[in-house]
Structures are given as structure tokens and as C-alpha cells.
C-alpha positions in Angstrom: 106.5 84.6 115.1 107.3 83.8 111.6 108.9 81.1 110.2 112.0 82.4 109.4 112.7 83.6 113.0 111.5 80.5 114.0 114.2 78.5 112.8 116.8 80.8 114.0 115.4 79.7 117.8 115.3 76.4 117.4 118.9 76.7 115.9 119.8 78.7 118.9 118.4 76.6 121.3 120.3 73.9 119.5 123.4 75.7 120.7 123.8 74.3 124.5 126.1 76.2 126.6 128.9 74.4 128.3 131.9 74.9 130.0 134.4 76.8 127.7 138.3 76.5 127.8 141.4 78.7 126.6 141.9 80.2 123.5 142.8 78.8 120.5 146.2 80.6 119.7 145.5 80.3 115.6 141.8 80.9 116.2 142.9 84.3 118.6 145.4 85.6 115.4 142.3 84.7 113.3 140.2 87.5 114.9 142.6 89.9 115.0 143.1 89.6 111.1 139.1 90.1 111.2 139.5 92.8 113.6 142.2 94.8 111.5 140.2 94.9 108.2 137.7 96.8 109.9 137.9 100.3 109.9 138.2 102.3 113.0 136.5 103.4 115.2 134.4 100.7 115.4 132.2 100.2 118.4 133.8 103.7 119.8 137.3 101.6 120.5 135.6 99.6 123.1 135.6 96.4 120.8 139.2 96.6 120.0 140.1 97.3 123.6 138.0 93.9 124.7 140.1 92.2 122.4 143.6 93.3 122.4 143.7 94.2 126.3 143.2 90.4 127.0 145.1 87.8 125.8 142.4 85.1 126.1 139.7 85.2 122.8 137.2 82.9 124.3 136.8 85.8 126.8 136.5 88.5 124.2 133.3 90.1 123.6 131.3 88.6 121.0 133.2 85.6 121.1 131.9 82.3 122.2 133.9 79.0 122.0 133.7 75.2 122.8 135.3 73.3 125.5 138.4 72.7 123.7 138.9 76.3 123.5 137.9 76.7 119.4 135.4 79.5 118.4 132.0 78.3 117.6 129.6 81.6 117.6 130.7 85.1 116.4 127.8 87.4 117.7 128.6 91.2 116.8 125.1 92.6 115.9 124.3 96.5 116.4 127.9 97.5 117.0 128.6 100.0 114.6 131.2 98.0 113.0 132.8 99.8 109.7 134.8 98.4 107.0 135.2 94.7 105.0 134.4 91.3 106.4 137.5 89.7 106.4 137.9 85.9 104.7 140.0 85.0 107.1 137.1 83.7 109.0 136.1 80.8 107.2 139.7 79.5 109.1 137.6 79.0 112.0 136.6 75.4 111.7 134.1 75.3 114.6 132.3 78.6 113.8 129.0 77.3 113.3 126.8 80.8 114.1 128.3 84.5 112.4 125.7 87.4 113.4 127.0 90.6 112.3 123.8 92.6 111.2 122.7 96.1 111.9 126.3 97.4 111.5 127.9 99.4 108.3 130.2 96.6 106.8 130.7 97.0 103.0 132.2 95.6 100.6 131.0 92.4 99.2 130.4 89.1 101.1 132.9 86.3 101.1 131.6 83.3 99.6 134.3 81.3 101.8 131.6 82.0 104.3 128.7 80.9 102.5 130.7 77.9 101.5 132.2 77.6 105.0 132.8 74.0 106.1 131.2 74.4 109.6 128.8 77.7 109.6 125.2 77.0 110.0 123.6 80.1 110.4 124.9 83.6 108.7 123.6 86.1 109.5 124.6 90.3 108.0 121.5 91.6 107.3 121.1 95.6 107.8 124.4 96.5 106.6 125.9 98.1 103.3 127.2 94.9 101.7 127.2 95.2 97.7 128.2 93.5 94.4 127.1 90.0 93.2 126.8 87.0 95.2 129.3 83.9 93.4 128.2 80.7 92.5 129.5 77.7 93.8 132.5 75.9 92.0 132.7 72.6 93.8 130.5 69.8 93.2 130.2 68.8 96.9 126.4 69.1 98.2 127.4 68.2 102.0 127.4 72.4 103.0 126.6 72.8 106.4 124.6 76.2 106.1 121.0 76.1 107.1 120.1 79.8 107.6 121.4 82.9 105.3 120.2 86.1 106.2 121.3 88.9 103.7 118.4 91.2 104.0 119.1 94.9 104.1 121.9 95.4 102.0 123.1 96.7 98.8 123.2 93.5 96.4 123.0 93.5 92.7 123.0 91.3 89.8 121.3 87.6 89.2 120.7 85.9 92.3 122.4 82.9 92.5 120.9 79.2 91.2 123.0 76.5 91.1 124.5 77.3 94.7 121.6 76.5 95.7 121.5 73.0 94.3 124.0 72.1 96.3 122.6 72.7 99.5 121.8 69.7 101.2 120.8 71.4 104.4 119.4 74.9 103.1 116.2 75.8 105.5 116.1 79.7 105.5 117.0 82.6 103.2 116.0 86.2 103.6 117.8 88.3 100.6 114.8 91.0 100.7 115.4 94.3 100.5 118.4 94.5 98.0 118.8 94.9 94.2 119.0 91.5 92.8 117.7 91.3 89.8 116.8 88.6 86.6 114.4 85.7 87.4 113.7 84.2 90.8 115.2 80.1 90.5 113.8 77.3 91.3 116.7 75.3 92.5 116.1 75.8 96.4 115.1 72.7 96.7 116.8 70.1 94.7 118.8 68.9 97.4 117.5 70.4 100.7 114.1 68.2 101.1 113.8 70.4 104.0 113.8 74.2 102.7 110.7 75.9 104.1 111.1 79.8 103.8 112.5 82.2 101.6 112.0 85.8 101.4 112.9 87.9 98.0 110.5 91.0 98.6 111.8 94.9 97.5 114.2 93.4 95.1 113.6 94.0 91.3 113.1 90.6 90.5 111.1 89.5 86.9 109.4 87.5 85.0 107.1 84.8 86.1 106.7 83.3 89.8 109.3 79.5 88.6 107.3 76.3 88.5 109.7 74.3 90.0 109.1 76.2 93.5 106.0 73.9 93.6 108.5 70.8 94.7 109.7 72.1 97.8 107.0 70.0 99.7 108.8 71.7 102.9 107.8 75.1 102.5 106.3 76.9 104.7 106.9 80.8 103.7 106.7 82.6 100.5 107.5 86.4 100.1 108.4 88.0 96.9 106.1 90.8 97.2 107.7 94.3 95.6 109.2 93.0 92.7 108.5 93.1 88.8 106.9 89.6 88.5 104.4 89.5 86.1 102.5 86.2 85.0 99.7 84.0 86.3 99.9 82.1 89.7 101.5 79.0 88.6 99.6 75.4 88.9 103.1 74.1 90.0 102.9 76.4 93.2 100.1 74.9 94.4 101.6 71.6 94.9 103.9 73.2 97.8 100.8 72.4 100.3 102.6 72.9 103.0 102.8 76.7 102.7 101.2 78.5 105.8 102.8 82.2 104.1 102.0 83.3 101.1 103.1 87.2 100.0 103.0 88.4 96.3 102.4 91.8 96.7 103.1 94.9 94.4 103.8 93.3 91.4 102.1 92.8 87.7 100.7 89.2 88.5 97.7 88.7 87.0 94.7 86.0 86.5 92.3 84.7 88.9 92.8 83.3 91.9 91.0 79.9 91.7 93.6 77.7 92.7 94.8 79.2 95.6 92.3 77.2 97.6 94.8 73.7 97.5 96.6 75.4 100.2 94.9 74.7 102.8 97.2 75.0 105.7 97.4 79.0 104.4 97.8 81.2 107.5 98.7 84.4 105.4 97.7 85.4 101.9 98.6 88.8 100.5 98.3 89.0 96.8 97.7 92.8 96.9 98.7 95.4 94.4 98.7 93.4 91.2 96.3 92.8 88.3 94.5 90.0 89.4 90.4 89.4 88.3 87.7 87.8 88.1 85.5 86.3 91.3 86.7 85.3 95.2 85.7 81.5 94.5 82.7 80.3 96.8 86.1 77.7 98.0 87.8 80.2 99.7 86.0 78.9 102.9 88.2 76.0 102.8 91.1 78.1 104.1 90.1 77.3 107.5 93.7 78.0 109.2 93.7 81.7 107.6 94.5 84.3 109.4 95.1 87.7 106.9 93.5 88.2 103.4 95.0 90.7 101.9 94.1 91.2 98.0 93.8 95.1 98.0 94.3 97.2 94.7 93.5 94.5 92.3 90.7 94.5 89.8 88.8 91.5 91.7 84.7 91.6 90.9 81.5 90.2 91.9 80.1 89.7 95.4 82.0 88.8 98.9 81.2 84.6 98.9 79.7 84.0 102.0 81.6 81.0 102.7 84.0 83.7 103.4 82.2 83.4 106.9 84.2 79.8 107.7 87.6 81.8 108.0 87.1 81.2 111.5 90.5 82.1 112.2 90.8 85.9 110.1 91.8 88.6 111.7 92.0 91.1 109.3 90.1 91.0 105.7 91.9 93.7 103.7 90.2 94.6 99.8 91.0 98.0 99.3 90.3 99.1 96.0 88.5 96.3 93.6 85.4 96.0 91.9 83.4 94.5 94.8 79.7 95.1 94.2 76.6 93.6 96.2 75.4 93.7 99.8 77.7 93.0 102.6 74.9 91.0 104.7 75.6 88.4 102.4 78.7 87.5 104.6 77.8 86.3 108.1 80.5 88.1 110.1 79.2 87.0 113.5 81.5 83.5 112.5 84.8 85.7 112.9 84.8 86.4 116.5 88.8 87.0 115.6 88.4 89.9 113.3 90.5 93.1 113.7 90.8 94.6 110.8 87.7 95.2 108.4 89.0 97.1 105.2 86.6 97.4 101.9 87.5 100.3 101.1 87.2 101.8 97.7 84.6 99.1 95.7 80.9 99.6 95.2 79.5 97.6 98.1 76.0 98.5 98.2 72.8 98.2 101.0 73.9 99.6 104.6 75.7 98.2 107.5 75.4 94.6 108.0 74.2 93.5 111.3 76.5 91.0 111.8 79.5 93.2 112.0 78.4 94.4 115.5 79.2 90.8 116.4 83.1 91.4 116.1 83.8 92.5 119.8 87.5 92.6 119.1 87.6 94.6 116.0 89.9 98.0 115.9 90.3 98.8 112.6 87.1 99.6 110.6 87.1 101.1 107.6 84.1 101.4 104.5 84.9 104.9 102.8 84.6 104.8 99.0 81.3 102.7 98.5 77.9 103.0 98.0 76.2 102.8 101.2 73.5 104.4 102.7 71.2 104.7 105.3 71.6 105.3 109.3 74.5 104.7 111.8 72.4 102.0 114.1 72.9 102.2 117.5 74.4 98.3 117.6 77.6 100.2 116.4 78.1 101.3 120.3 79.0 97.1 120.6 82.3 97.6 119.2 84.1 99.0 122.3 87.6 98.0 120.4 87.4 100.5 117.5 90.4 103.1 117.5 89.6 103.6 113.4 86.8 104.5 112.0 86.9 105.9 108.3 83.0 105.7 106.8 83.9 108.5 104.1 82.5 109.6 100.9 79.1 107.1 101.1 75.5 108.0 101.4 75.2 108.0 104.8 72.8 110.4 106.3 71.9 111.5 110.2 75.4 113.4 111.4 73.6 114.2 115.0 72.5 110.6 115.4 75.9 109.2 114.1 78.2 110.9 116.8 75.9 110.5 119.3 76.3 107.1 118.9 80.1 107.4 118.1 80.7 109.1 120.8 80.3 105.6 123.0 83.3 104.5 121.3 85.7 106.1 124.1 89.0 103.5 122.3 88.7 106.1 118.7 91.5 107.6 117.9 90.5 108.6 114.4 87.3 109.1 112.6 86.8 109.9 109.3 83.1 110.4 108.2 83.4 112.8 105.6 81.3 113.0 102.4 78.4 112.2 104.0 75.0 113.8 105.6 74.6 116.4 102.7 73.5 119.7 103.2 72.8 118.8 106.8 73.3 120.7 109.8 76.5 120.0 112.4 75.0 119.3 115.8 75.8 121.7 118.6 74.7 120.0 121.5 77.0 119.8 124.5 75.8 116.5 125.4 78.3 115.2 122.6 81.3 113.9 124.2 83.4 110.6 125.1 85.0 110.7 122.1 88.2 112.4 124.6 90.8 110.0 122.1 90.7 111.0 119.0 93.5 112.1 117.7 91.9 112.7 113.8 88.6 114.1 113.0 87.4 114.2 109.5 84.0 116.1 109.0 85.1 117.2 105.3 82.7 117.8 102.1 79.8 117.7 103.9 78.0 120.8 102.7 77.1 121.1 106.4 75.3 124.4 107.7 76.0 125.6 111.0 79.0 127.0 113.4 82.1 125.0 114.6 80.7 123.2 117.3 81.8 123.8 120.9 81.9 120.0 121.6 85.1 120.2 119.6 86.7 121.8 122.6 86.6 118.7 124.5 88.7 117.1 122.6 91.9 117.6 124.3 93.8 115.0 122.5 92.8 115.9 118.8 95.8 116.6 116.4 94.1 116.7 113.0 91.0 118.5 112.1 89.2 118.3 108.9 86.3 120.6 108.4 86.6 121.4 104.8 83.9 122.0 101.9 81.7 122.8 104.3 78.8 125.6 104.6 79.7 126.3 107.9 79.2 130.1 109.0 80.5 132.5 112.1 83.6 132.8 113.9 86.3 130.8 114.6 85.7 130.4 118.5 89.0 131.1 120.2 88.2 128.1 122.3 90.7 126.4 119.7 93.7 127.5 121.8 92.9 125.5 124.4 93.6 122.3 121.5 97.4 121.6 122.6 98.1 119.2 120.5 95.6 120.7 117.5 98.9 121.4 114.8 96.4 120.4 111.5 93.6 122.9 111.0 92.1 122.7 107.5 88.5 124.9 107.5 88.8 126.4 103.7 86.3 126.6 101.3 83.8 127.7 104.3 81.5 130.8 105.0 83.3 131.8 107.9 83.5 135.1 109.0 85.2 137.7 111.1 88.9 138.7 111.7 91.3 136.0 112.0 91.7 136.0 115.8 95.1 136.2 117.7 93.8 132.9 119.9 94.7 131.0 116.6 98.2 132.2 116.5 98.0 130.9 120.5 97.7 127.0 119.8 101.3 125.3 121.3 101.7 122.9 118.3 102.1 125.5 116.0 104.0 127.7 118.1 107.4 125.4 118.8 108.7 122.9 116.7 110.0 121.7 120.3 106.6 120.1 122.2 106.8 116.4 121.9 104.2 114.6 119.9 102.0 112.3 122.2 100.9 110.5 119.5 101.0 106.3 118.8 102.0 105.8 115.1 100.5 102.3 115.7 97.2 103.9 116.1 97.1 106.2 113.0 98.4 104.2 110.0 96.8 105.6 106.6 98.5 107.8 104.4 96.8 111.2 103.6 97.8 113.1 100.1 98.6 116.1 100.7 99.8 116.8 97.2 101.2 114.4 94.8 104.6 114.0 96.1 103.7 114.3 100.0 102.4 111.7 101.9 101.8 111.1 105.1 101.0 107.6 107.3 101.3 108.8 110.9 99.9 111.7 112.9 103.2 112.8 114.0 104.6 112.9 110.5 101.8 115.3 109.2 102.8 118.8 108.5 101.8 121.2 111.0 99.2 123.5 108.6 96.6 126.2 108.9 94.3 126.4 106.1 91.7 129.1 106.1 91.4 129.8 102.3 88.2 130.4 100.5 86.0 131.8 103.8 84.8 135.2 104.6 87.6 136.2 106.7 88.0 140.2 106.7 90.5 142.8 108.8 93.7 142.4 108.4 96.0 139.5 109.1 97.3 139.7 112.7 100.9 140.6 113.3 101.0 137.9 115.7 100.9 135.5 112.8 104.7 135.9 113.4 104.6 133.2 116.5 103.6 130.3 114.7 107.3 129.6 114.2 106.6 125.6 113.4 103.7 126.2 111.1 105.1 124.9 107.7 102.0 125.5 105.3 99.4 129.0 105.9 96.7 129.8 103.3 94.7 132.9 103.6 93.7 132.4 100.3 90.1 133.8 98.9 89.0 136.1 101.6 88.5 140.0 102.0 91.6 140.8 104.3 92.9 144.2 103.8 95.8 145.9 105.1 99.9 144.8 104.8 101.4 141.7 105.1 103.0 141.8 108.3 106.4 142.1 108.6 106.2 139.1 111.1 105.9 137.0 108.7 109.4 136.4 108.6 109.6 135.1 111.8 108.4 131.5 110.0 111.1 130.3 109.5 110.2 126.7 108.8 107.2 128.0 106.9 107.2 125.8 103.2 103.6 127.2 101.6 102.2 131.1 102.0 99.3 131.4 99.9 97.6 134.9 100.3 96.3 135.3 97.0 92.7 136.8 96.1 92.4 139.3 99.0 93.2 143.2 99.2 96.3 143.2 100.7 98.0 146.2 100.1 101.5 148.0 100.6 104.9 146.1 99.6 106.2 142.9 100.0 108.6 142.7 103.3 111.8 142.0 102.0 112.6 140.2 105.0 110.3 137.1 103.3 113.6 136.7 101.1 114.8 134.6 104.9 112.0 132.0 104.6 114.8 129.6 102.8 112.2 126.8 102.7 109.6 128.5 101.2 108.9 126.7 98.1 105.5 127.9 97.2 104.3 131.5 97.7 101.2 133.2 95.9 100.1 136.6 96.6 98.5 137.3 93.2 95.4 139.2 93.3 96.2 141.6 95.7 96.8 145.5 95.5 100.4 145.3 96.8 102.9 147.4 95.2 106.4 147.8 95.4 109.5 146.2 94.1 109.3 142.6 94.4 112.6 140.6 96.5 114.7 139.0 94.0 117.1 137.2 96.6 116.3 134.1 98.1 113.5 131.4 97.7 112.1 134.4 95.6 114.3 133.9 92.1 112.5 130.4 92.4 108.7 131.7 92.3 107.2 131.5 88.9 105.4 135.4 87.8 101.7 133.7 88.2 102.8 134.0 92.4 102.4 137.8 91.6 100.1 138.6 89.1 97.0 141.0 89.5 99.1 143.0 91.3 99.8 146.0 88.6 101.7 148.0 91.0 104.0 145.2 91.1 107.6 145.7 89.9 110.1 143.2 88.8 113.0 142.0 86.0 111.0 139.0 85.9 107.5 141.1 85.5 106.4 143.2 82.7 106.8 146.2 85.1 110.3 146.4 85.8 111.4 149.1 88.6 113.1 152.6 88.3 112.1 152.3 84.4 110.5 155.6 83.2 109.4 154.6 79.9 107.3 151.8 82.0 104.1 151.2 80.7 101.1 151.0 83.4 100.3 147.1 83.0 96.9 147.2 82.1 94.2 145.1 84.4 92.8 141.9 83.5 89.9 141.6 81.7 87.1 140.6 84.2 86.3 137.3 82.0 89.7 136.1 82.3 90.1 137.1 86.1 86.9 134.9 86.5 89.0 131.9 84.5 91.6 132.2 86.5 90.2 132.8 90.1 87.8 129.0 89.2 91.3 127.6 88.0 92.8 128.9 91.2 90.4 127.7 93.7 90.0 123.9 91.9 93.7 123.9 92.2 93.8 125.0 96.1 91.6 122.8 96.3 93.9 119.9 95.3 97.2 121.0 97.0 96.5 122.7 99.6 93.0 120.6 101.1 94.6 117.6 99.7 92.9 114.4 99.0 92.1 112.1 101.6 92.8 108.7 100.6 93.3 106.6 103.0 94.8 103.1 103.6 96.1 100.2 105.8 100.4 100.1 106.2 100.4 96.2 105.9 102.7 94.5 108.3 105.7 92.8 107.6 107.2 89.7 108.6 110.8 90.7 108.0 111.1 94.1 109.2 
């Protein structure tokens, strides 16, 4: 539990029940007034019917009052209220808690409440509150207000400073997630000796991280990550020792991170995606209460101290994408019998494995992809029995047979990603691979590996995503791959498979109904996979369901059952020696968003039924020896004339062979030079957009929701 819900409890508990009495007649008319700025229906009539069918307030819903009948808690979260908070209830002089987040209020918030004599905690978070937040007028210091909670909402303009000085009993604020803007002040603190948390993250905050932030000897939490702070850590920050949160990510900071070490009651530390450098100082060790290092996408050098090894406490080391270099054994990770998450990807680590990792019984997430590692998969990896993600990717790992026999132990994995490994090797048939009846992602991609598609693969009855691509793999696809029900990801281009496309394909469930629930955990499958440069995916369920078989030696003629795989949103059939029409089934996919057909010997015309895909948004048939008059209705006004060329027979306004013209000209072939260009140009680009790039990395969790 953070701190920040923390001291809502402990206000809550604060708030001892006791026996209530009648209404407050004033206090009754007060709510109403409330009640009537709203805009109906809110809470489907119910709430209005609580209140105006009974004459009593402290029996209304939402309402809680005191003995002597006056209103002390307003507690009308999640109830689809509409429309302005009304002023009106700052008359309320006993109100001390106001919870109405996770509604649709707009409007702005009124500072009488903010200023309130009697509130203590206020909370509107998740609602669609807007405009600028007022600074305080009076002089008085003696407000009563303790927690603010204005998260999730639609504020702009400078956030407020001198309201803060006059404070006096200021503990929380969470104003994330808005659109404040200008610098972040340093005033929290000036009168509240007790102000311990404060989160500003997703705002558009800048300039540097305020000195005077340093004097707040009470604070405990820290969060301005997603901002546009740029600067060095200041020295002044490091005098707030008592900070267990510390959260800076996404921004332009930059520097080293030397001093961080004074804090030593750190429990969280996430200075990821900025500019920071230099060396991890051999004194990180003195954080002995952490918990989570997080300093991913930085520019940070040098070796992994191995006083890193007296973080007793971490559970999860994140360093995605820095300039790491050296051996891993240099760390002892035996001392971290806590760790859960392992994540170096994307640095040039060098050696192998260490040992020690096979220490960390309770690790789950695991992942070294983007380094320079080689050598063996050793057996000790069969000790982690926790793993459910495993991404070794693009090292220099060699053995693939030994490696998933080994793997295959691991019966918690519910995706593995071991890609860019075992070069020019051959995948293992043997039958005697299995346990692995979890995963839910397999990633056996630019390998180079000879061989068929295993018939292991069919025991994977859970498996949702599989990655066979840049291969050398050879034969049929075995029509086993029907019996994959939840299989809605196929991606085996740029192959040397052969034979007809067979109709078990156009069989799998996923891809025939948009309607079969998706078994999958999202908290299981967090990294995000680039499909192209504006798609990207961080769950299982939210990938696109996709058949890519481009750039193999598919031949016959594309099956007219194609037509069933009415959820499939992306089909490329690019590359191969298909003959024959393009099915008038084809239209059937409706949800279909990619076609790419292109470089085959397709012939016949385009079905003008294809004009009904509405959410086709890239189609390519070029190459082909299709003829005909191409559809001009539709998605197809969109295409640009590349989608069609190398088809001479071809005829279009939009094509130098227009239709019905009889002084058209025969559009001459393309030289075999340029054909060459453009079929190399064709297949890096498929490469990119449809195979994507698999990049993967950790969703970090948030305190604040």
C-alpha cells in the first residue's frame, strides 16, 4: 500500500462511528441545492429518489452525519453523477470527508471547498473537472485540509504555490494525470512540518525538479514522473531523507546519480526514461530497504557494482536499454532471495548466464534479449520453477534442442521468447518435448533454423502467439494447427515452406469469430510488441488476430475457404507462387485491415465485392497478372497506384491504363533491373510492417492507478 492511500486509512479509521441523530433542516436544503446543480439522470434517478422520497438527510444515501444530526462525510464515488459541484457545500460546517470520484462532474472545482473551514479529506479524482485551480486570498494558515485528491481530471494552467504556504496541516496531494503546467513549487511545506506525499506524474510540468522540496523532512513519496522536467537531481532533494518513494520517470533529467545514495530509507526508485550517465556508484548497496530499481532507457555505463548484491530487499531490478557492459557474475544474485523481476534488456552485458541467478527461487519475470551473451542454456535453469517470462532474444546463444529440453521443466511459462539465437541450427522434432502446456507466446524468430514445424507445437493447447519467422524452415504446414484454439497470431514468412495453403488453417476458432472469449491473463503478458510504428501491443488479448505467410514457397491457389476467417484483421500471402483468382470470399472479411497478395501469379480481376472491406487500410496486389477494371468505391479511392502495379492488364483513372479507352497504350513491363529493386525494397519493407519488430518491455506499475 502506498503512502498516499495510507493516509486516507488512517484518516478513515479516524472517523469513529457513533450513534447519528435527525437532520439538520439547513444542512437537508444544503444537499438539495447540491443535488439540483447536477444534471439528470444521475445514478439512473435512484440518487434523487433516496433523497427527496425521505425527509430525513442523515438517512440519505451517501450521507453520513454526527450525533447532533449535522453532516460530516459526503461519500458519492462511482455513481455516475453528471453536472457542476455545487459551492453550496462548503455551508456544511461539519463536513470533514467529500469523496466524489469516478463520476463525470465538470466544470471547475470550488475553492470554497479547498478552503473549507471543516473538510479534511477531498477527494474528485477520475472525473472531468477543468480550468485553473485559485490561489488562496486570506492570510489564515489554520486550513483544516489534509488530503486533496484531484487526480484524473482535466486541469490546466500553473499549479498553485502560495495556497500551499498556508497549509498548516497539508499531508497528501495527488494532482497526476491532468494538464498543469509551468514549474513544480516548492512551497508544500513551509507550513505543514508534516507533508509526506505528493504525486504530479502525466502532467506537462517543466523546468528543474525545485530545491526547496529538499525541506520537507516529512516526505515520504515523490512522483513526478511523465513530465517535461529537465535538469540535474538537485543536492537540496537529498536532504528529504525520509523519502521511501522516489519516481522521476519519462522526463529530460539528466546527470549521474551519485547522490541518490543519502536516501537510505529508499523503498522505490524509478528514474527511468531520462538522460541520466555515467556509473551505478559501488554505494548503491547502501539502499538496504530497496525494493524496485528502475533506471531503464537512460544512457547509464560501466559494469553492474556488485554491492548491488546487498539490496537484500529487491524485487525487481529493471535496466532496460543503457550502456551496461561487463559480465553479470560480477553480481552475486544468490543475496536477493526476493527477486521477481530480472530485466537487462537491451545493453552489452557480456560472458553467459551467471550461476547465481538459479538461486532466485521466486523469480517470474526474466528477461536478457538484446546483449551479448553466449554459450549454453545450463540445466540449473530448471531451478526457477516461478518463471512465466522468459525473453533470451537476439544473443549468441547456441544449442536450441538442449535449451527447450530444459525449458520445457518450466511448466509456470507463459511466454518465451528465444529468438535470434542458435544460427543455422536445426529445430528439434522430438516428441519427448513437452511441459511447456502454458505458454501462451512462443518466439522462435530469426533463427535461420532448418527443419519442419515441429509436431511438439501441437501440444500446446494454450498458445495464442507464434513466432516462427526468418527462418529456413521447409515442408508443409501440418494441419495439426487447427487443433490450436486459441492460436489467433501465426507469423511463418520469410520461410521455405511449401505446398498449397491448406483449408485446416482457415479451421483455427480464433480466427474464425471475433466472438470466443480470450482466456488470457494480461498480468501474465506485459511487453509491447511493434507491429508497425503506430501499433503497439502490451497484452496477448489486445494483439491483432494475423496470418502471415509471405515470402515461402506456397503454390495452388488460395482456398476459397479463406472466406471464414471472418476475425482475421491482417493476411499476407505475399512472395509465393499462388496462381489462380482471388476468391470472391474474400469479402466475407469484414474486419480484415491488411491484404497483401503481391508478388504471386494471381490472375483474373479484382472482386468488386473487396470495395465492402471498409477497414481495409492497406491492400497490395502488385505483381500479379490480374486484369480487369480496378474498384474505385470504397477503401479503394484510398490505395495509393504502387497497391497495383506490375499488373499491365490493370485498368484505372488513377493508373496509366484507364478502361473503355481505345487510344490506350499497352503499359509496357518493367524493366527486369528495376523489378529486382523493387521486389528487395518490397520484401525489407514487409519485413518491417508486416513481421514487425519485436521489442519488448516491462509495463511498470503504478502507485496511483
Amino acid at each position: 500500500m502506498n503512502f498516499f492511500h495510507l493516509a486516507l486509512v488512517l484518516l478513515l479509521l479516524s472517523f469513529i462511528c457513533a450513534p447519528v441523530g435527525s437532520c439538520i433542516e439547513q444542512e437537508r436544503l444544503t444537499l438539495l441545492r447540491f443535488l439540483a446543480e447536477l444534471s439528470p439522470p444521475h445514478d439512473n434517478g435512484q440518487l434523487a429518489a433516496s433523497w427527496r422520497n425521505r425527509t430525513d438527510c442523515c438517512t440519505w444515501e451517501g450521507i453520513i452525519c454526527d450525533v447532533d444530526g449535522a453532516v460530516t462525510e459526503i461519500l458519492l464515488a462511482s455513481r455516475g453523477l453528471e453536472g457542476r459541484i455545487s459551492s453550496s457545500l462548503s455551508e456544511l460546517t461539519s463536513l470533514s470527508r467529500l469523496n466524489l470520484s469516478y463520476n463525470s462532474l465538470s466544470g471547475g472545482l470550488p475553492p470554497e471547498l479547498i478552503f473549507s473551514g471543516s473538510i479534511v479529506v477531498l477527494d474528485v479524482s477520475f472525473n472531468r473537472l477543468g480550468g485553473e485551480l485559485q490561489e488562496v486570498d486570506s492570510s489564515s494558515s489554520d486550513w483544516p485540509l489534509q488530503v486533496l485528491n484531484i487526480s484524473s481530471n482535466l486541469f490546466t494552467g500553473a499549479f498553485p504555490s502560495t495556497t500551499w504556504e498556508k497549509m498548516s496541516n497539508l499531508v497528501a496531494i495527488n494532482a497526476s494525470n491532468n494538464s498543469f503546467t509551468g514549474h513544480i513549487p516548492s512551497s508544500f511545506c513551509i507550513s505543514s512540518l508534516s507533508f509526506a506525499a505528493l504525486d504530479l506524474c502525466y502532467n506537462q510540468f517543466s523546468g528543474e525538479i525545485p530545491a526547496g522540496i529538499g525541506k520537507c523532512s516529512a516526505l515520504r513519496m515523490l512522483k513526478a514522473g511523465h513530465n517535461n522536467i529537465s535538469g540535474a537531481l538537485p543536492d537540496d532533494l537529498f536532504h528529504a531523507t525520509s523519502l521511501e518513494y522516489l519516481s522521476f520517470p519519462n522526463n529530460g533529467l539528466q546527470g549521474t546519480i551519485k547522490l541518490v545514495i543519502k536516501l537510505s530509507n529508499l523503498v522505490f526508485l524509478d528514474l527511468g526514461g531520462n538522460s541520466f550517465s555515467g556509473k551505478v556508484p559501488e554505494s548503491i548497496g547502501e539502499l538496504k530497504k530497496l525494493e524496485e530499481l528502475r533506471m531503464d532507457h537512460n544512457y547509464i555505463s560501466g559494469e553492474l557494482p556488485s554491492t548491488l548484491a546487498n539490496c537484500t530487499n529487491l524485487a525487481a531490478i529493471v535496466l532496460v536499454s543503457n550502456k551496461f557492459t561487463g559480465d553479470l557474475a560480477k553480481v552475486n544474485f544468490s543475496n536477493l532471495p526476493n527477486l521477481k523481476t530480472l530485466d537487462l534488456c537491451t545493453n552489452y552485458f557480456t560472458g553467459t548466464i551467471p550461476a547465481s541467478i538459479y538461486s532466485c527461487s521466486n523469480l517470474t519475470w526474466l528477461r536478457l534479449s538484446f546483449n551479448k551473451l553466449h554459450g549454453q542454456l545450463p540445466e540449473e535453469t530448471e531451478k526457477l520453477k516461478s518463471l512465466t517470462f522468459v525473453s533470451l532474444s537476439y544473443n549468441y546463444f547456441t544449442n536450441i534442442t538442449g535449451a527447450l529440453h530444459i525449458l520445457k521443466s518450466l511448466r509456470n511459462l507463459t511466454t518465451l521468447l528465444i529468438g535470434g539465437n542458435f544460427m543455422h541450427e536445426t529445430i528439434p522434432q522430438d516428441e519427448t518435448i513437452h511441459g511447456l502446456e502454458n505458454l501462451q507466446v512462443l518466439g522462435i524468430n530469426d533463427c535461420a533454423l532448418t527443419g519442419k514445424i515441429p509436431s511438439w507445437l501441437s501440444k500446446l493447447k494454450k498458445l495464442e502467439l507464434l513466432l516462427l519467422y526468418n527462418n529456413q524452415l521447409s515442408g508443409p504446414i501440418p494441419t495439426w494447427i487447427k487443433s490450436l484454439n486459441y492460436l489467433k497470431y501465426v507469423d511463418l514468412s520469410n520461410n521455405s515452406l511449401t505446398g498449397e495453403i491448406p483449408t485446416s488453417l482457415t479451421e483455427m476458432p480464433m480466427l474464425r469469430s471475433d466472438k470466443i472469449a480470450d482466456h488470457s491473463d494480461p498480468r501474465l503478458f506485459r511487453m509491447p510488441v511493434f507491429v508497425a510504428p503506430s501499433l503497439e501491443y502490451h497484452t496477448a488479448n489486445a494483439f491483432p488476430k494475423m496470418l502471415n505467410l509471405g515470402n515461402n514457397k506456397f503454390s495452388g491457389v488460395i482456398p476459397m475457404e479463406i472466406g471464414q476467417l471472418k476475425a482475421l484483421l491482417s493476411l499476407n500471402l505475399s512472395f509465393n507462387n499462388l496462381h489462380g483468382e482471388i476468391p470472391q470470399s474474400a469479402s466475407n472479411l469484414k474486419n480484415l485491415m491488411v491484404l497483401d497478395l503481391s508478388s504471386n501469379h494471381l490472375t483474373g480481376a479484382i472482386p468488386s465485392s473487396l470495395a465492402n472491406l471498409h477497414f481495409l487500410s492497406n491492400f497490395n496486389i502488385s505483381y500479379n497478372d490480374l486484369e480487369g477494371p480496378v474498384p474505385i468505391t470504397g477503401q479503394f479511392s484510398t490505395f495509393p497506384t504502387s497497391s497495383f502495379a506490375g499488373n499491365p492488364k490493370l485498368c484505372s483513372p488513377m493508373l496509366l491504363h484507364r478502361c473503355n479507352s481505345a487510344g490506350a497504350a499497352p503499359v509496357s513491363t518493367i524493366p527486369t533491373k528495376q523489378y529486382i529493386d523493387k521486389v528487395v525494397f518490397a520484401i525489407a519493407f514487409g519485413m518491417f510492417f508486416g513481421v514487425g519488430v519485436l521489442y519488448d518491455q516491462i509495463v511498470v506499475s503504478r502507485f496511483f492507478g
